[in-house]
BANUKE-528204 format. One line per field, with one value per residue: residue in one letter; y, z, x of N, C-alpha, C in turn. Coordinates in steps of 0.02 Angstrom, whole numbers, always signed. Example, Ala and Ser with C-alpha at 12.3 -4.5 7.8 and 13.67 -1.06 7.14 Angstrom:
! BANUKE-528204
aa	(A,S)
n_north	(-284,-112)
n_up	(+390,+354)
n_east	(+660,+642)
ca_north	(-225,-53)
ca_up	(+390,+357)
ca_east	(+615,+684)
c_north	(-165,+2)
c_up	(+390,+394)
c_east	(+660,+645)
END
This chain:
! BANUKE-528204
aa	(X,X,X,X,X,X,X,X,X,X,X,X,X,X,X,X,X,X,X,X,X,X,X,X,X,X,X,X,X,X,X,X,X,X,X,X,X,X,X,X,X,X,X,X,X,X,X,X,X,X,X,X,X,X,X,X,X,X,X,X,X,X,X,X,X,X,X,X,X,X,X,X,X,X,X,X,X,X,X,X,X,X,X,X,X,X,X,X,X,X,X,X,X,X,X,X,X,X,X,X,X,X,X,X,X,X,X,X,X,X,X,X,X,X,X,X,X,X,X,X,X,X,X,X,X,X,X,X,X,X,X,X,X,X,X,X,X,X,X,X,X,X,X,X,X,X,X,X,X,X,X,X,X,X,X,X,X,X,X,X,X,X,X,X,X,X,X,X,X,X,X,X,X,X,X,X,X,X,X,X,X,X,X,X,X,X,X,X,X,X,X,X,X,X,X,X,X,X,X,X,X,X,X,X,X,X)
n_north	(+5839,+5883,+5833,+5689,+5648,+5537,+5407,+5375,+5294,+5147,+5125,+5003,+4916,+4863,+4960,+4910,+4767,+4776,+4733,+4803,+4947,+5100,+5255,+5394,+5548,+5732,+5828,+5861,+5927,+5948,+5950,+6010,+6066,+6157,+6191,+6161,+6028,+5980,+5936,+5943,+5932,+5773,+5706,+5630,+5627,+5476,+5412,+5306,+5302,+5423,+5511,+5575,+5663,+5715,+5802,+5829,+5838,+5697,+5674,+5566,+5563,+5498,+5447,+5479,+5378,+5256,+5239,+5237,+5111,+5144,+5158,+5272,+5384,+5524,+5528,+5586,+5691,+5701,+5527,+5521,+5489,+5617,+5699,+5766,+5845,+5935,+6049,+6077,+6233,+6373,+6482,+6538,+6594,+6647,+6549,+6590,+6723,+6632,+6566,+6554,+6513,+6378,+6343,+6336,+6231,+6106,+6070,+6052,+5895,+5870,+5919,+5816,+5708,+5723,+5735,+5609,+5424,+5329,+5386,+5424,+5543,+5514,+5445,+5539,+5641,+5795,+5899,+6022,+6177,+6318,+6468,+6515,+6615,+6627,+6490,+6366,+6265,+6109,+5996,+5818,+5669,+5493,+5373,+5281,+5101,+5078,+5104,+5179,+5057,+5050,+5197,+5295,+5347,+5495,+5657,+5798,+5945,+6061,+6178,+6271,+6397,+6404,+6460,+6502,+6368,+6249,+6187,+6034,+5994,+5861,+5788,+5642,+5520,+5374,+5226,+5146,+5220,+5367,+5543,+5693,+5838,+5955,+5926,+5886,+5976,+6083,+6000,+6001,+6116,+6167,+6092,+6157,+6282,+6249,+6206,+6325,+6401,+6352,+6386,+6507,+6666,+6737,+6888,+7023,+7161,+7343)
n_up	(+4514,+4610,+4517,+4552,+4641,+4654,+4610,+4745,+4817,+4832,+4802,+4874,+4898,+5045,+5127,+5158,+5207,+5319,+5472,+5586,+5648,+5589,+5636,+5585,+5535,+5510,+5484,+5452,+5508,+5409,+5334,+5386,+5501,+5472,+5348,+5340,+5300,+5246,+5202,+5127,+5205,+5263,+5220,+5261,+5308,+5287,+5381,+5365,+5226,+5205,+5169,+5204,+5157,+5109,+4995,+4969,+5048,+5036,+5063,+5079,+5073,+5108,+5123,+5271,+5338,+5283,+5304,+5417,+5428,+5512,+5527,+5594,+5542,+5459,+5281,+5125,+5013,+4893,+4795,+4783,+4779,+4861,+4851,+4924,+4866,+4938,+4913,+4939,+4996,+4880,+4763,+4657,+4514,+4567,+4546,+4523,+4437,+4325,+4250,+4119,+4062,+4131,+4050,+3933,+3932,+4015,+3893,+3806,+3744,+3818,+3959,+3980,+3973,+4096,+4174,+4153,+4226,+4211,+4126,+3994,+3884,+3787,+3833,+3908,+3892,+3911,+3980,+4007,+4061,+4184,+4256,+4402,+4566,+4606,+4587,+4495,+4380,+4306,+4216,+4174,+4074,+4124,+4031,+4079,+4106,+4223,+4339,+4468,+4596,+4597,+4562,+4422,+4261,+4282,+4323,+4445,+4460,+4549,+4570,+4702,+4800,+4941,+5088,+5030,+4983,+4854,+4833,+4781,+4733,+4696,+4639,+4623,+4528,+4547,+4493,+4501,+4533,+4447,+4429,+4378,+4276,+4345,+4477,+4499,+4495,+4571,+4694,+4692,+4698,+4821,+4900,+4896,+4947,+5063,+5115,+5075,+5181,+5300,+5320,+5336,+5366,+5491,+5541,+5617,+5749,+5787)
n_east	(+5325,+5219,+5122,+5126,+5087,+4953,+5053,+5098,+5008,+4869,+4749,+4641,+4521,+4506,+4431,+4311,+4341,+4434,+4520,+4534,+4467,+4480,+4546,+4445,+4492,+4474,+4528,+4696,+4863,+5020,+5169,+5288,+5203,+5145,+5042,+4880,+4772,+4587,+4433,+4263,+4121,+4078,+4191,+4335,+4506,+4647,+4713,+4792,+4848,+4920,+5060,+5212,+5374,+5511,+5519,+5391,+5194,+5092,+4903,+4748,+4576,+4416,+4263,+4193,+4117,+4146,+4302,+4307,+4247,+4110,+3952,+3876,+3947,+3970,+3949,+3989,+3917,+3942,+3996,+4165,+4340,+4464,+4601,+4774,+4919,+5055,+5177,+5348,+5406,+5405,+5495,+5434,+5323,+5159,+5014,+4905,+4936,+4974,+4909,+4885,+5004,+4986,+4870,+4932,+5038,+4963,+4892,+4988,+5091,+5174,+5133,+5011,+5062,+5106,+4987,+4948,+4949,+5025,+5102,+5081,+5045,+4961,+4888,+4780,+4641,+4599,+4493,+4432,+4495,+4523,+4525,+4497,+4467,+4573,+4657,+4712,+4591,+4567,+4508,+4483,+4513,+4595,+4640,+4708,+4811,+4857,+4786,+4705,+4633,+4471,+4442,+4373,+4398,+4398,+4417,+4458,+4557,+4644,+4770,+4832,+4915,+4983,+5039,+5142,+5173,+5127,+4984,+4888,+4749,+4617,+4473,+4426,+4347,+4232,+4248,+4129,+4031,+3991,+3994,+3955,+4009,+3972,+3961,+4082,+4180,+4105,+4138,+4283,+4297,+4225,+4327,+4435,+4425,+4395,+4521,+4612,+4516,+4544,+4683,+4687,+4761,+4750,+4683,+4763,+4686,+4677)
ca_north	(+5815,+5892,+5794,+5622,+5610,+5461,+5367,+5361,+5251,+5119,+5125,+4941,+4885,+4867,+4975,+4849,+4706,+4786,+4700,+4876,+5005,+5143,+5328,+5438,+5622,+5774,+5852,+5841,+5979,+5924,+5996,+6038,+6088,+6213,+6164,+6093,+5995,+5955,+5922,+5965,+5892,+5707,+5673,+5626,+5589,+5419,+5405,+5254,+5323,+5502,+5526,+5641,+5662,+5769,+5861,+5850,+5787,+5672,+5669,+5558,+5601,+5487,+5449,+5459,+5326,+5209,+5241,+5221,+5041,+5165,+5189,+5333,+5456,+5556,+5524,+5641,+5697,+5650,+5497,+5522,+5523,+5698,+5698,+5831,+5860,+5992,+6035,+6129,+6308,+6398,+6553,+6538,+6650,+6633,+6522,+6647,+6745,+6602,+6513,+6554,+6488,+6331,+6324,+6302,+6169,+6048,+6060,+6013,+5832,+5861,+5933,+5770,+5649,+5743,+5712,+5534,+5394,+5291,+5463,+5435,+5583,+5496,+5407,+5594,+5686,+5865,+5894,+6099,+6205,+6383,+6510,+6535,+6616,+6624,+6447,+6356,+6220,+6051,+5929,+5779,+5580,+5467,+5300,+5236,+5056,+5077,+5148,+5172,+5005,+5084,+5252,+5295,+5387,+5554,+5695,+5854,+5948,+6100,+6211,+6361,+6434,+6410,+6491,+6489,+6318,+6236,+6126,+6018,+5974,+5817,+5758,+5587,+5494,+5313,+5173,+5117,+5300,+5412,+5597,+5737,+5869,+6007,+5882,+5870,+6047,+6117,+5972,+6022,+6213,+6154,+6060,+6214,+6319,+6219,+6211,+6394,+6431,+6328,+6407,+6594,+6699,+6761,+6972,+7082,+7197,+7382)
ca_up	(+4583,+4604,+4478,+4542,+4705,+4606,+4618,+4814,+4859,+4805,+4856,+4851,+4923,+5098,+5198,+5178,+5274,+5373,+5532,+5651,+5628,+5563,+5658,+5525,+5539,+5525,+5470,+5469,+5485,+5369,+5285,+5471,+5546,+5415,+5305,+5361,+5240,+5253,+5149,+5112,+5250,+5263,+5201,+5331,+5315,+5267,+5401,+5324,+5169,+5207,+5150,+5214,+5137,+5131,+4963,+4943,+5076,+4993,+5099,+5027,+5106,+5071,+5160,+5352,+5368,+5265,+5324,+5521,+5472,+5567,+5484,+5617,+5544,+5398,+5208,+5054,+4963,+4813,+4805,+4773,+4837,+4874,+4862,+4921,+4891,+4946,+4892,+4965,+4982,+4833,+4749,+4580,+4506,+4589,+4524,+4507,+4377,+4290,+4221,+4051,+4042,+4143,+4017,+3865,+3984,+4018,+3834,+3768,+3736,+3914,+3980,+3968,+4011,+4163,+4226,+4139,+4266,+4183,+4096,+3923,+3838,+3749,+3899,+3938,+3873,+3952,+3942,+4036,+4107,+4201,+4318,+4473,+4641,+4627,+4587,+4414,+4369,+4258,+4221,+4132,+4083,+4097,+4008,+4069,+4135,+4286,+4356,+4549,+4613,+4626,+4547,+4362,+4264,+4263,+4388,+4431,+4494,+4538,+4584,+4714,+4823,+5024,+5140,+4997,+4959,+4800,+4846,+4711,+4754,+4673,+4664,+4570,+4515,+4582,+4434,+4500,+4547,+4421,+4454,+4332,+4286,+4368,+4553,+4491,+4473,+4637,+4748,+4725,+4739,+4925,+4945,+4876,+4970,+5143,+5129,+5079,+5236,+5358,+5329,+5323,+5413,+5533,+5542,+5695,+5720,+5839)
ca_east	(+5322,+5138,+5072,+5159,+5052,+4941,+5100,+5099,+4949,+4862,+4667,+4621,+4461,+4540,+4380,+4266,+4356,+4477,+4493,+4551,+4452,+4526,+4515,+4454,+4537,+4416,+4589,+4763,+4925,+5063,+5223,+5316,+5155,+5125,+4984,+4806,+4707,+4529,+4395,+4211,+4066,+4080,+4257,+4394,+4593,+4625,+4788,+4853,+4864,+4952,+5133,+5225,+5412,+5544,+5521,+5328,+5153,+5031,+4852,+4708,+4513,+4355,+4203,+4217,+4110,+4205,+4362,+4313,+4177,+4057,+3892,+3860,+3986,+3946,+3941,+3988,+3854,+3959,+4043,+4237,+4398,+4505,+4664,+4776,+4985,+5079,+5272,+5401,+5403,+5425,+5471,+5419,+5263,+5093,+4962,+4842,+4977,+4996,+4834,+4877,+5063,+4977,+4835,+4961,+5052,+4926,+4861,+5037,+5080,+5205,+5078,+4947,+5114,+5113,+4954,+4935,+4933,+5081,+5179,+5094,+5001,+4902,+4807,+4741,+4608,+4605,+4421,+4442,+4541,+4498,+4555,+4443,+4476,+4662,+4678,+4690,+4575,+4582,+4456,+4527,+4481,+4639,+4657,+4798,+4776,+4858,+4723,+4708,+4595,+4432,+4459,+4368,+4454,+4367,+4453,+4446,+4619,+4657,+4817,+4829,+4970,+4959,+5082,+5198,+5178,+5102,+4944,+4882,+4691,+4615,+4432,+4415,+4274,+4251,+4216,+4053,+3976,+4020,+3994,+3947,+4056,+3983,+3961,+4162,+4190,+4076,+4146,+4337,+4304,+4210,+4390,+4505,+4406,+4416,+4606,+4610,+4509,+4601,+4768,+4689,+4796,+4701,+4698,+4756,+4652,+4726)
c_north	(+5819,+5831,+5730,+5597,+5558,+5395,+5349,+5299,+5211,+5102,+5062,+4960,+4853,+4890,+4933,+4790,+4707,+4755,+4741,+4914,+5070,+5229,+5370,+5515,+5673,+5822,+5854,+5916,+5940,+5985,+6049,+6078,+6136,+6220,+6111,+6071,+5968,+5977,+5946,+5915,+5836,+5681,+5685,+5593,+5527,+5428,+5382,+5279,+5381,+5493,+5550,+5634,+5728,+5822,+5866,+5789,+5744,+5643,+5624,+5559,+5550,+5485,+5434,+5392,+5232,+5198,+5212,+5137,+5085,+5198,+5240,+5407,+5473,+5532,+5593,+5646,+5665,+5607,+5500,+5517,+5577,+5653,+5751,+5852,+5934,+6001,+6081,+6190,+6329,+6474,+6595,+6556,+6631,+6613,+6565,+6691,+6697,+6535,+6523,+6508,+6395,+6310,+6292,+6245,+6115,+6040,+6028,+5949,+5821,+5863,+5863,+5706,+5667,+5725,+5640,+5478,+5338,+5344,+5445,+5499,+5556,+5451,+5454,+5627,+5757,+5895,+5989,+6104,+6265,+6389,+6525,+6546,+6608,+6554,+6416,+6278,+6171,+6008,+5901,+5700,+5562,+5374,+5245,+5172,+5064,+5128,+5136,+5099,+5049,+5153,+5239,+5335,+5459,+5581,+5746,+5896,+6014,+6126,+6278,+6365,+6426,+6432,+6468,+6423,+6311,+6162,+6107,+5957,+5919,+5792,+5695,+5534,+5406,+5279,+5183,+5172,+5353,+5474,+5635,+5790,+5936,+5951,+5903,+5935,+6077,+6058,+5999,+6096,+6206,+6144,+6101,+6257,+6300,+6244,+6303,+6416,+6414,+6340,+6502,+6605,+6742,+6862,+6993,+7125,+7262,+7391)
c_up	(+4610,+4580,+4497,+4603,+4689,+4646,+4702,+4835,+4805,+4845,+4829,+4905,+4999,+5159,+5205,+5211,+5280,+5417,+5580,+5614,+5625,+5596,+5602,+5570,+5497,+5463,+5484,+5465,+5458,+5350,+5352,+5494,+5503,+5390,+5331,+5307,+5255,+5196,+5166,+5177,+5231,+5228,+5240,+5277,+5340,+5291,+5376,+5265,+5147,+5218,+5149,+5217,+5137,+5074,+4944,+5026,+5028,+5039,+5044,+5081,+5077,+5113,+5250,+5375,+5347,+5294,+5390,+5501,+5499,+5530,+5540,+5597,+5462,+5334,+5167,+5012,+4893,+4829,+4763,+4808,+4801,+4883,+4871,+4927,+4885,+4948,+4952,+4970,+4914,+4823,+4702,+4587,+4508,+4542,+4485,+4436,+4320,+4255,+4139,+4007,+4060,+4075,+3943,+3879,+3991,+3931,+3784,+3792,+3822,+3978,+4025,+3988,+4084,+4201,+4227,+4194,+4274,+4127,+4024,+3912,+3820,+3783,+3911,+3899,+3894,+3933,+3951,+4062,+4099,+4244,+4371,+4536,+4661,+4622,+4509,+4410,+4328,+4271,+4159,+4123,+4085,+4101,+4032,+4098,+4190,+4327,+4431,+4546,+4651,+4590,+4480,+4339,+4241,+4331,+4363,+4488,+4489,+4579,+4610,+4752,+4911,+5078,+5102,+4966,+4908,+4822,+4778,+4748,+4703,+4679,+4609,+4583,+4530,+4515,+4433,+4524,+4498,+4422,+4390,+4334,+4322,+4474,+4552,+4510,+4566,+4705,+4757,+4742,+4821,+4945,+4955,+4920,+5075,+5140,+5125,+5167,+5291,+5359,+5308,+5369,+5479,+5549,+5615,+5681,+5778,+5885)
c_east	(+5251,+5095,+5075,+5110,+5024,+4990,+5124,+5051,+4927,+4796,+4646,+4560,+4441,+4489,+4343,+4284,+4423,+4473,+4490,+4521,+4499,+4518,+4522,+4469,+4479,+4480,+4627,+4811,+4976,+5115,+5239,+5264,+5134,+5069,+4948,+4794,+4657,+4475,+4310,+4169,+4062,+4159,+4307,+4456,+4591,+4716,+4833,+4882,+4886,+5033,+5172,+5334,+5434,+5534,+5423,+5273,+5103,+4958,+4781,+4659,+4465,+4305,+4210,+4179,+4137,+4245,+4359,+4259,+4137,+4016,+3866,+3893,+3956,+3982,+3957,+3933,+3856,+4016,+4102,+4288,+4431,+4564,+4701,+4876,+5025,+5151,+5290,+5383,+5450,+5452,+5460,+5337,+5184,+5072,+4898,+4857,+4982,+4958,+4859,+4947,+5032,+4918,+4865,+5008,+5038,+4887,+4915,+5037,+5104,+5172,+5040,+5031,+5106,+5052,+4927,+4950,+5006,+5121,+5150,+5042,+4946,+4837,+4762,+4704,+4609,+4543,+4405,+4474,+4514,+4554,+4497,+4469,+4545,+4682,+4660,+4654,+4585,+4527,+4456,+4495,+4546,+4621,+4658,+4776,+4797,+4841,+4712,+4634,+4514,+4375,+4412,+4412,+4451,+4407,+4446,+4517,+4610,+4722,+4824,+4907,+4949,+5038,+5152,+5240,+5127,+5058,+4913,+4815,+4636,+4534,+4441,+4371,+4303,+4193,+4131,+3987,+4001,+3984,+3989,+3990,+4038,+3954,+4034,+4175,+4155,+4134,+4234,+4346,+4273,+4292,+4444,+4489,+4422,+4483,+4641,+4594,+4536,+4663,+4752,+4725,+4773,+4728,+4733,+4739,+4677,+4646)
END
């Protein structure tokens, strides 16, 4: 269900001659008010394209000034789009516990169906996988042809835990800019890290 977000949207070529500008979103709450999502300096919520269902949300993030037509709003340092879905509440064994069961996971053939684009294995490479910061990483090439309009097919995903939900954080490389793997790698720990900090709990203090 995580892995299926992909299968929601369909990023065609649409910012460039929109006719309504589009209000880009700074950040959004999702999943009954529960869960924020926002992204690294210069990447806004891409309204049209946020999905919000009964067993999982699906949020996608690219350049604010894309999204709004307005060459006054800010740019990403690196060009990609974020993607960001978040399931149900769970109550199956933290992320953080479980980098090693996920690491033999995504390395099996099920694994690589799962994050393939069209469900085959063999579209996916699985180029790394880590544990960092309580959340498990992936950085993958896929194939497959049906390939988001836009999209290359280099990504960088990772998986943490947020108020008992399972967010599943997404940077992916755009055809005609392609991105190095440690741009890949720094830009979704900025994005894991945002979403982390916008749903800290905030202390009381006596």
């Amino acid at each position: 269900m995580i892995l299926g977000g992909c299968d929601e949207i369909n990023l065609g070529a649409r910012k460039t001659d929109v006719a309504e500008p589009v209000v880009a979103l700074e950040q959004i709450t999702v999943s009954s008010q529960e869960v924020t999502i926002a992204g690294p300096h210069g990447f806004c919520v891409d309204p049209t394209e946020t999905r919000e269902k009964r067993k999982s949300t699906f949020v996608v993030l690219g350049s604010c000034a894309a999204i709004s037509n307005a060459a006054h709003l800010p740019e990403p340092q690196v060009p990609a789009i974020l993607m960001a879905t978040v399931s149900p509440k769970t109550n199956g064994a933290p992320i953080a516990t479980s980098t090693a069961a996920l690491k033999r996971f995504f390395e099996s053939d099920a694994g690589r169906a799962a994050l393939s684009r069209d469900g085959k294995a063999e579209t996916v490479e699985v180029i790394e996988t880590l544990g960092r910061n309580g959340a498990f990483y992936i950085h993958a090439r896929d194939s497959s042809t049906d390939t988001l309009a836009g999209a290359g097919g280099e990504y960088w995903r990772a998986l943490f835990n947020v108020k008992g939900r399972i967010v599943s954080a997404s940077v992916v490389s755009l055809k005609e800019f392609p991105i190095s793997k440690t741009e890949g790698f720094n830009t979704l720990g900025a994005f894991a890290d945002r979403i982390k900090a916008q749903n800290a709990v905030a202390s009381t203090k006596p």
